[in-house]
PDB file of N, CA, C, O and CB in Angstrom:
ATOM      1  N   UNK A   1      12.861  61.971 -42.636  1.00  0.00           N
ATOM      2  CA  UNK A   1      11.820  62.667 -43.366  1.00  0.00           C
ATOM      3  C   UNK A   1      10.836  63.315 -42.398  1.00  0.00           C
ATOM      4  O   UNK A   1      10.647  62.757 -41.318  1.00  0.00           O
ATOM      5  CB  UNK A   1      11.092  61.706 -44.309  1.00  0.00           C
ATOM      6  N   UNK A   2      10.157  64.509 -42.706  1.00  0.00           N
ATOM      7  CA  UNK A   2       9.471  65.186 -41.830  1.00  0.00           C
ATOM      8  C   UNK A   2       8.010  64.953 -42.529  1.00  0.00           C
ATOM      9  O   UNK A   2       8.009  65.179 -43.739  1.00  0.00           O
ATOM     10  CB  UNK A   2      10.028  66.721 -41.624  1.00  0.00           C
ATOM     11  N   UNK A   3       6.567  64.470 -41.868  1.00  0.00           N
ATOM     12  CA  UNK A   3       5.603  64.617 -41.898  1.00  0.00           C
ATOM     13  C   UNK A   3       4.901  66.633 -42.118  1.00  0.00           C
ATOM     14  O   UNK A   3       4.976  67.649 -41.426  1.00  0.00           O
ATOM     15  CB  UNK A   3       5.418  63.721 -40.723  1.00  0.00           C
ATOM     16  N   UNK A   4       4.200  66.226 -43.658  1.00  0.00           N
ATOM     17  CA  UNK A   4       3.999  67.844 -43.663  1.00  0.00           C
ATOM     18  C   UNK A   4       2.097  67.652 -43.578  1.00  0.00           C
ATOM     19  O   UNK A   4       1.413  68.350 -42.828  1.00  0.00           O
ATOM     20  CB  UNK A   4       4.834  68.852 -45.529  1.00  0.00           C
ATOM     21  N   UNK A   5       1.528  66.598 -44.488  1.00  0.00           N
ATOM     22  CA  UNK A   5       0.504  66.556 -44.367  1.00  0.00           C
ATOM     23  C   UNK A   5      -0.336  65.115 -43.536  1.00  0.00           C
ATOM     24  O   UNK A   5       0.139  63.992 -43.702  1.00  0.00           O
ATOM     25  CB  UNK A   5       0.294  66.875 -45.586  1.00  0.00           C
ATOM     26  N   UNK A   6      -1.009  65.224 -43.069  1.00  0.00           N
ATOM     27  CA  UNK A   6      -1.765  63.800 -42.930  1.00  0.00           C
ATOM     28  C   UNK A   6      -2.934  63.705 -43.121  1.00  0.00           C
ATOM     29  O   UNK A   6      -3.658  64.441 -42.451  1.00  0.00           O
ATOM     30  CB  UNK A   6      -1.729  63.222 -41.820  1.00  0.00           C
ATOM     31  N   UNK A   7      -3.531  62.813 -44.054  1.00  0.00           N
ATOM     32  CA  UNK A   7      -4.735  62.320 -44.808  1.00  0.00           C
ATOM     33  C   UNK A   7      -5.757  61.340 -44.434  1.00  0.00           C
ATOM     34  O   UNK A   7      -5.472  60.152 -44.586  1.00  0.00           O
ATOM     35  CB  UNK A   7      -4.328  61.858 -45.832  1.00  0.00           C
ATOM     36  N   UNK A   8      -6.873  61.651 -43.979  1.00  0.00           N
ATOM     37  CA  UNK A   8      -7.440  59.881 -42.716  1.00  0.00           C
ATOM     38  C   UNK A   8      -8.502  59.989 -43.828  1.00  0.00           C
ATOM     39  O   UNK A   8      -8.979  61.108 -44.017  1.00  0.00           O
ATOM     40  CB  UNK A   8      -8.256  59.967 -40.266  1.00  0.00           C
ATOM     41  N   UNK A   9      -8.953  58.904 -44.630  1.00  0.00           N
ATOM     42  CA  UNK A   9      -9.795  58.849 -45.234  1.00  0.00           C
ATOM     43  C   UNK A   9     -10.870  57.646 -44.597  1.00  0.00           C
ATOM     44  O   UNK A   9     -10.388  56.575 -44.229  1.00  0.00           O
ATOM     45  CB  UNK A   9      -9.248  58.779 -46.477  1.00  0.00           C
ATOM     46  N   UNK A  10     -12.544  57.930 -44.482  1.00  0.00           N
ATOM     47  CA  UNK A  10     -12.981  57.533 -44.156  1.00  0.00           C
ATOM     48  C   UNK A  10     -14.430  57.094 -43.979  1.00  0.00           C
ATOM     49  O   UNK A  10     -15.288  57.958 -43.802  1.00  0.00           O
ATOM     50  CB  UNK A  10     -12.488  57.775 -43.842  1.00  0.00           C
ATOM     51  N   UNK A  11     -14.671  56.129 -44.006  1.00  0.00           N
ATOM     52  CA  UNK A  11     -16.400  55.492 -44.453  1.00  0.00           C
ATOM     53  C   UNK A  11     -17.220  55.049 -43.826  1.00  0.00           C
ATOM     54  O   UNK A  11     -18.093  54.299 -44.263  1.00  0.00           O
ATOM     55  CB  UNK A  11     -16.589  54.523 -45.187  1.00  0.00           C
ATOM     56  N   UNK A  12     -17.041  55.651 -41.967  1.00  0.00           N
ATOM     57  CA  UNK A  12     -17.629  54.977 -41.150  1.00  0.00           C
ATOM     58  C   UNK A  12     -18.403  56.401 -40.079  1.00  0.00           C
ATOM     59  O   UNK A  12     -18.509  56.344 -38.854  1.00  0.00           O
ATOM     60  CB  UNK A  12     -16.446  53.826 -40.474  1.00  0.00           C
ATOM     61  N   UNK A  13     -18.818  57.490 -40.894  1.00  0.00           N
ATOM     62  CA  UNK A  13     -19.009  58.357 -40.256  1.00  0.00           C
ATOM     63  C   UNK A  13     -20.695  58.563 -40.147  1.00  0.00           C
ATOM     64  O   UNK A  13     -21.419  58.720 -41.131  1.00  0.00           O
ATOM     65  CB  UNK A  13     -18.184  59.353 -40.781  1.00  0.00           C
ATOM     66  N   UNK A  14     -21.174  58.526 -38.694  1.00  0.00           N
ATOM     67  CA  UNK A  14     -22.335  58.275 -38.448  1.00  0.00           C
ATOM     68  C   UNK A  14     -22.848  59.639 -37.589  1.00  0.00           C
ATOM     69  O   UNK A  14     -22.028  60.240 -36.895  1.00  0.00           O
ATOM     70  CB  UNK A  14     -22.398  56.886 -37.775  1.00  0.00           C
ATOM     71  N   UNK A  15     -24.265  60.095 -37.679  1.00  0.00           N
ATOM     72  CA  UNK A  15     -24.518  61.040 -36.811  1.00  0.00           C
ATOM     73  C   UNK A  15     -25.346  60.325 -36.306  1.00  0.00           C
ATOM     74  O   UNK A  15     -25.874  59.373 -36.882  1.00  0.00           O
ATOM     75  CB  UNK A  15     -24.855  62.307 -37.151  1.00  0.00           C
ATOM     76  N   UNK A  16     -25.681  60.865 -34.593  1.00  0.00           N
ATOM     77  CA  UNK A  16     -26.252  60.613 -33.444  1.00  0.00           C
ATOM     78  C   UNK A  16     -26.734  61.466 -32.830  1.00  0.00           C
ATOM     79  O   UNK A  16     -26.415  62.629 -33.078  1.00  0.00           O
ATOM     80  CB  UNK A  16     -25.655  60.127 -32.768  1.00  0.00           C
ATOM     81  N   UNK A  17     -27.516  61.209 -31.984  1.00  0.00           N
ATOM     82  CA  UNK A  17     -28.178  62.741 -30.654  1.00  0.00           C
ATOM     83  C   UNK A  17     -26.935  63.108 -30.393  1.00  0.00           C
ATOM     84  O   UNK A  17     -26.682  64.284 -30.655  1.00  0.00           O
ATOM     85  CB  UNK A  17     -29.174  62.348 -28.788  1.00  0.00           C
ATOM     86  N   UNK A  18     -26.079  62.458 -29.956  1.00  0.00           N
ATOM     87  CA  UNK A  18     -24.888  63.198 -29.081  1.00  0.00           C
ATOM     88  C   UNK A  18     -23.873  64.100 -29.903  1.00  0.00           C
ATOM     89  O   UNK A  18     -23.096  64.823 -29.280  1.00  0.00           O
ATOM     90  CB  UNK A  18     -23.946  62.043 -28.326  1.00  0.00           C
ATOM     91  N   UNK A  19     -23.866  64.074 -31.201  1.00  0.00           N
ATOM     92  CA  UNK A  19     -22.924  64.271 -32.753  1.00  0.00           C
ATOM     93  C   UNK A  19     -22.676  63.451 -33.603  1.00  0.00           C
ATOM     94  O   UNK A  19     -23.473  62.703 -34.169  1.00  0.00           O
ATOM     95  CB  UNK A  19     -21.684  64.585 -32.696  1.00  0.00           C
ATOM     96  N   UNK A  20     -21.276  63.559 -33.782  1.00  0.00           N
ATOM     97  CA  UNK A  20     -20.987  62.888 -34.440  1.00  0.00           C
ATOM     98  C   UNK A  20     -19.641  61.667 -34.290  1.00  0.00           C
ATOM     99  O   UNK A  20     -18.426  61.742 -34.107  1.00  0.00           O
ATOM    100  CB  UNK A  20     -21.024  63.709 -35.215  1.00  0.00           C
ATOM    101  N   UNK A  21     -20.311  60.919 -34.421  1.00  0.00           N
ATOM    102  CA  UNK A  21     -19.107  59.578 -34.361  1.00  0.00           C
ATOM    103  C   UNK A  21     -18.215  58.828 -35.448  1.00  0.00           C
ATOM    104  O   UNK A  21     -18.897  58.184 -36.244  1.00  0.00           O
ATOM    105  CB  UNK A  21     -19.779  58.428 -33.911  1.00  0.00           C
ATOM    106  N   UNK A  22     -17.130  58.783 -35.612  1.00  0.00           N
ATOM    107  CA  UNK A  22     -16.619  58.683 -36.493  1.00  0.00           C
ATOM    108  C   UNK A  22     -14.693  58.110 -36.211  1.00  0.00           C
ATOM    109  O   UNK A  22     -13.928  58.819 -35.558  1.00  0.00           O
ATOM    110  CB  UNK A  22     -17.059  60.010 -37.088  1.00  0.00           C
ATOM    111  N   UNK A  23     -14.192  56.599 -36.925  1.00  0.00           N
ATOM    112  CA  UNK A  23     -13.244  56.814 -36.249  1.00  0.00           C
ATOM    113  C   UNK A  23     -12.383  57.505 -36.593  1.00  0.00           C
ATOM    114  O   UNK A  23     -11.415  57.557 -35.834  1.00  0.00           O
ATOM    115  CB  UNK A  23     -12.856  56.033 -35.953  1.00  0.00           C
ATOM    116  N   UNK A  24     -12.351  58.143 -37.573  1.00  0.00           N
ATOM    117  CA  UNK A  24     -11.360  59.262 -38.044  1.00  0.00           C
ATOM    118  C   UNK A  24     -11.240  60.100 -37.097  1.00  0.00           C
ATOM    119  O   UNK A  24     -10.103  60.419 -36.750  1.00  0.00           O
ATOM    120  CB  UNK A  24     -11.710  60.025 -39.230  1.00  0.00           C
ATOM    121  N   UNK A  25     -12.270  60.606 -36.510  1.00  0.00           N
ATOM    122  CA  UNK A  25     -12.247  61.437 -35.439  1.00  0.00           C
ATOM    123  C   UNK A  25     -11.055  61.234 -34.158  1.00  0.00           C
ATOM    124  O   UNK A  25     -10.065  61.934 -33.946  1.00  0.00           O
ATOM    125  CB  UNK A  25     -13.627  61.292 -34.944  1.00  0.00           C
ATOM    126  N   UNK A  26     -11.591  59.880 -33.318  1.00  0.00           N
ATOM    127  CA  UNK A  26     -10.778  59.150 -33.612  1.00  0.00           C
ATOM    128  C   UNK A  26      -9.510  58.851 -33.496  1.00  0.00           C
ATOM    129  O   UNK A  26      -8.781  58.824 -32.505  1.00  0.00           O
ATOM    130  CB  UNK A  26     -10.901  59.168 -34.240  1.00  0.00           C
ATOM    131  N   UNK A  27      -9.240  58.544 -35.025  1.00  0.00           N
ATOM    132  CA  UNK A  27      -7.374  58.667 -35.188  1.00  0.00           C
ATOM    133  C   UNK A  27      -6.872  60.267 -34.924  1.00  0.00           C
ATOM    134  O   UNK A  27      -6.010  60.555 -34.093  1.00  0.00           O
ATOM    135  CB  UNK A  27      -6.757  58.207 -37.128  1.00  0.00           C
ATOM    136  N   UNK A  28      -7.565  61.248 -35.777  1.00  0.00           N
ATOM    137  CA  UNK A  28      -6.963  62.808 -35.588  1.00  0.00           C
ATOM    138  C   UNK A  28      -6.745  62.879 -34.225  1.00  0.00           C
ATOM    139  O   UNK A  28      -5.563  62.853 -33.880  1.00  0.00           O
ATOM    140  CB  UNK A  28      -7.970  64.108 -36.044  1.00  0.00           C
ATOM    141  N   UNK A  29      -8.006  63.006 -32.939  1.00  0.00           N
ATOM    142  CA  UNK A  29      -7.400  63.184 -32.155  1.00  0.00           C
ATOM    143  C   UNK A  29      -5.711  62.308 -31.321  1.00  0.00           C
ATOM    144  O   UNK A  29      -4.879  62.751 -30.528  1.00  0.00           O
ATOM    145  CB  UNK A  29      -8.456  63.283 -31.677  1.00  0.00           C
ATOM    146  N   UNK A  30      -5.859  60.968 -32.014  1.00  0.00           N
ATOM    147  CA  UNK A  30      -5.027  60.049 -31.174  1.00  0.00           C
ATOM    148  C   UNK A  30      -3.240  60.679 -32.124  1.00  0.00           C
ATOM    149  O   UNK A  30      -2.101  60.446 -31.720  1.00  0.00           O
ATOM    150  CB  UNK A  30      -5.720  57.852 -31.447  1.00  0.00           C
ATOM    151  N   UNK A  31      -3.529  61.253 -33.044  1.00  0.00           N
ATOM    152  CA  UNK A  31      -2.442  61.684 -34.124  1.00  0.00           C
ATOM    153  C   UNK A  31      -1.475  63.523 -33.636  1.00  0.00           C
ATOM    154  O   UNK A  31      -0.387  64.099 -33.648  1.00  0.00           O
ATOM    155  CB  UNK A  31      -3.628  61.852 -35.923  1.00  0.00           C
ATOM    156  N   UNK A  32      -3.145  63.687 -33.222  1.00  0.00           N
ATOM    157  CA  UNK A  32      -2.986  65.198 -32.656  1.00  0.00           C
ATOM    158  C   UNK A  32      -1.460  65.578 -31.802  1.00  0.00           C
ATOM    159  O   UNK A  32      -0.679  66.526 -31.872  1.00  0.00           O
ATOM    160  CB  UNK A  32      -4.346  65.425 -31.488  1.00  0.00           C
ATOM    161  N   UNK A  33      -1.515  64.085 -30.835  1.00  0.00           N
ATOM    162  CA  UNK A  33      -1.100  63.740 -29.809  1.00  0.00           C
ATOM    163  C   UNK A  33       0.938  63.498 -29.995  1.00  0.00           C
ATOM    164  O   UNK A  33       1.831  63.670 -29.165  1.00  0.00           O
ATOM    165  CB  UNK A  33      -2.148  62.410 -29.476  1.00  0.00           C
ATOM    166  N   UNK A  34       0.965  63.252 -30.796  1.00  0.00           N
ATOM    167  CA  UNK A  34       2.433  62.953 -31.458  1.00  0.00           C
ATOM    168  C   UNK A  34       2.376  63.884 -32.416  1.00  0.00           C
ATOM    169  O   UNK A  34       3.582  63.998 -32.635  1.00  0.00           O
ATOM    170  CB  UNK A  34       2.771  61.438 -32.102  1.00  0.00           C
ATOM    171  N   UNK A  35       1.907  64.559 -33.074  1.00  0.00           N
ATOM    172  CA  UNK A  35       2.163  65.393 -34.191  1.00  0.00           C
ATOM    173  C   UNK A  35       1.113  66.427 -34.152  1.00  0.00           C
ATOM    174  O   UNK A  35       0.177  66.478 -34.950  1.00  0.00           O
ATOM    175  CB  UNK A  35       2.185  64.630 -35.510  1.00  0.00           C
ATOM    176  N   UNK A  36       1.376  67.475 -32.917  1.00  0.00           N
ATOM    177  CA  UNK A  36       0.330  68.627 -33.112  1.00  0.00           C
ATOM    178  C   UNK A  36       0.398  70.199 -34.141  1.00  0.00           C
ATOM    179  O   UNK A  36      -0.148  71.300 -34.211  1.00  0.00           O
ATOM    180  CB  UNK A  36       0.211  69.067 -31.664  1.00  0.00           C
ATOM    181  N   UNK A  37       1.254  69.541 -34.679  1.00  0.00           N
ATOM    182  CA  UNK A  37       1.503  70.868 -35.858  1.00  0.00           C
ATOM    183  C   UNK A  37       1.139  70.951 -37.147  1.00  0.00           C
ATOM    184  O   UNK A  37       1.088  71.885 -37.947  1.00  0.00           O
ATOM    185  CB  UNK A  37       2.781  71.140 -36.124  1.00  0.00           C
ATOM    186  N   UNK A  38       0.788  69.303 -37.225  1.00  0.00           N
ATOM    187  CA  UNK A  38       0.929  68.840 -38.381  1.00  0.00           C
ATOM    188  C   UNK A  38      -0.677  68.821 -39.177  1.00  0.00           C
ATOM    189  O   UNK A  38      -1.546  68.125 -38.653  1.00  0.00           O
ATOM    190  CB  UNK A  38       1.675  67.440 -38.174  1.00  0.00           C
ATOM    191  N   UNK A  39      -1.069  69.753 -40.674  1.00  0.00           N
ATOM    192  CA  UNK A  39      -2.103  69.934 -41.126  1.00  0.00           C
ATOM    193  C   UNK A  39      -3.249  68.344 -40.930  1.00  0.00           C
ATOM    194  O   UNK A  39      -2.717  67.706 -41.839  1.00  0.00           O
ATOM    195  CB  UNK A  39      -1.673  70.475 -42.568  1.00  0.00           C
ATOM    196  N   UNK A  40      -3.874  67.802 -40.630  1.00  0.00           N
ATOM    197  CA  UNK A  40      -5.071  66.895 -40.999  1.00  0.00           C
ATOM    198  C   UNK A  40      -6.402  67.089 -41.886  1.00  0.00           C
ATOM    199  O   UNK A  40      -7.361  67.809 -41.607  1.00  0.00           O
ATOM    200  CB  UNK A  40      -5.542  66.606 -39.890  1.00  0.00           C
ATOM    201  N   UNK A  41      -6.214  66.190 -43.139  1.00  0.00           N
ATOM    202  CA  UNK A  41      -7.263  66.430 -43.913  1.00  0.00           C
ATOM    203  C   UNK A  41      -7.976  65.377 -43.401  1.00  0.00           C
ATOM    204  O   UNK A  41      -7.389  64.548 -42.706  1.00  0.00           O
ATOM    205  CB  UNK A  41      -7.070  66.500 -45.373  1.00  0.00           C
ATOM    206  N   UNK A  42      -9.367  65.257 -43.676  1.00  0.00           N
ATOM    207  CA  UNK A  42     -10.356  64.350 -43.150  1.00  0.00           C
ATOM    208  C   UNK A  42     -11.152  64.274 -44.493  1.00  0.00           C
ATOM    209  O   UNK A  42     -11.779  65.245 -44.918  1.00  0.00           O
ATOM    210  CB  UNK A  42     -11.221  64.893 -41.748  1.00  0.00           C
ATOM    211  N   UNK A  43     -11.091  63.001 -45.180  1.00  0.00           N
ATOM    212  CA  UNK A  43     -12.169  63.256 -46.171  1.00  0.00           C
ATOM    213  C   UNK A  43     -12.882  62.318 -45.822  1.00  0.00           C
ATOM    214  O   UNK A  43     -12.193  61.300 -45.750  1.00  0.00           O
ATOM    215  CB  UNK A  43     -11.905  63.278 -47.618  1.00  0.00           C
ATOM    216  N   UNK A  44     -14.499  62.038 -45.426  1.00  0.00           N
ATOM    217  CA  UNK A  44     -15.561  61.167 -45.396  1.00  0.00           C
ATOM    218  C   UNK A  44     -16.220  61.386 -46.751  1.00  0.00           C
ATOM    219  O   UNK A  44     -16.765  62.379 -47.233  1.00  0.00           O
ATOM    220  CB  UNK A  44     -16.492  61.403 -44.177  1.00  0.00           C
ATOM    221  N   UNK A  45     -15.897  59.550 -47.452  1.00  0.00           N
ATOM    222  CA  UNK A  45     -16.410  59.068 -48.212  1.00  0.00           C
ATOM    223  C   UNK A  45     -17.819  58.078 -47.954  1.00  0.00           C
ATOM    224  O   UNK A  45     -17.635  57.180 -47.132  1.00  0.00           O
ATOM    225  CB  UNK A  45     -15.429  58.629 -48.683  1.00  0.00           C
ATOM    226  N   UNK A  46     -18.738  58.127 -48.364  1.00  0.00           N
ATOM    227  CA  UNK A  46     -19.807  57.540 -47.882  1.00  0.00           C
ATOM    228  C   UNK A  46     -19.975  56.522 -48.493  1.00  0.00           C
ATOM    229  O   UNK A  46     -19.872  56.613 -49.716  1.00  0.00           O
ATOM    230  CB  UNK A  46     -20.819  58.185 -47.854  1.00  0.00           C
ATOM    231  N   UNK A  47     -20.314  55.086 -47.859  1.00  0.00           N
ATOM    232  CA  UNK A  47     -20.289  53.937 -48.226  1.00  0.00           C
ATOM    233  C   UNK A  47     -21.500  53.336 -48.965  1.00  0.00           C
ATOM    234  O   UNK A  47     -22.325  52.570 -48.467  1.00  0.00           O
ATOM    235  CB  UNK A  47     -19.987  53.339 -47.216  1.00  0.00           C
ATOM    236  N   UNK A  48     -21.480  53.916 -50.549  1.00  0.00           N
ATOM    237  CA  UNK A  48     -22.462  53.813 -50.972  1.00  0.00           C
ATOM    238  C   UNK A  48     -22.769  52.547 -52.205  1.00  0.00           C
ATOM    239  O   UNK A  48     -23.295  52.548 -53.318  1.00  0.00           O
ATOM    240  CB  UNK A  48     -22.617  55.069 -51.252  1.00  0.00           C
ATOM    241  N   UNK A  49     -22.307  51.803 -51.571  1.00  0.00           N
ATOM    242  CA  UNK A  49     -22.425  50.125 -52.592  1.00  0.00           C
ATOM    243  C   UNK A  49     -23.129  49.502 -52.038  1.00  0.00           C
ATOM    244  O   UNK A  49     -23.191  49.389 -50.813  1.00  0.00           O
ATOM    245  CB  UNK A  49     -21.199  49.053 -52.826  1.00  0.00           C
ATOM    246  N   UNK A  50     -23.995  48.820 -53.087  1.00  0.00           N
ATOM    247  CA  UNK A  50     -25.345  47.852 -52.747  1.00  0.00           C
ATOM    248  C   UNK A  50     -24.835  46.783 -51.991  1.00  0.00           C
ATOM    249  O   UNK A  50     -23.913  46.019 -52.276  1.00  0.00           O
ATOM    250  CB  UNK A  50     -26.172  47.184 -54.092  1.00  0.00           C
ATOM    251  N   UNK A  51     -25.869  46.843 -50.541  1.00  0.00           N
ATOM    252  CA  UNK A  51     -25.289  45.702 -50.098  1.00  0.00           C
ATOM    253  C   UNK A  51     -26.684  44.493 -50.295  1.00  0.00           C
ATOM    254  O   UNK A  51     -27.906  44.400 -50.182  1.00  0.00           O
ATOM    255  CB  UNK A  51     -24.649  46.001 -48.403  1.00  0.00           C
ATOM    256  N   UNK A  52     -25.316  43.628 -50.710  1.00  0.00           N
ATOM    257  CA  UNK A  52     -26.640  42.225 -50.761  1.00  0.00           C
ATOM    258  C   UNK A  52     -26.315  40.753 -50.024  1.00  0.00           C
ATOM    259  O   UNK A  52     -27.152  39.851 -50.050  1.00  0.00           O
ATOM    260  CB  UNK A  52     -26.921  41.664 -52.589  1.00  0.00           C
TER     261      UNK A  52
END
């Protein structure tokens, strides 16, 4: 089977002075690496449940 899309969904995306940090970031680049043709969606979901 051939990889057409890849999907990193993710809830740990933080901004900083320097940008942005995030491990999705991350995986894409580490994914880039074995599969550079291949589309990457990135959706950051924000982790928005009460924490108690």
């Amino acid at each position: 089977d051939r990889v057409v899309l890849v999907i990193v969904i993710s809830n740990d995306l933080r901004y900083t002075n320097e940008g942005i940090k995030c491990g999705a970031l991350t995986l894409t680049n580490q994914t880039r690496k074995f599969l550079p043709n291949v589309p990457i969606c990135i959706v950051a979901q924000s982790d928005n449940r009460n924490k108690t």
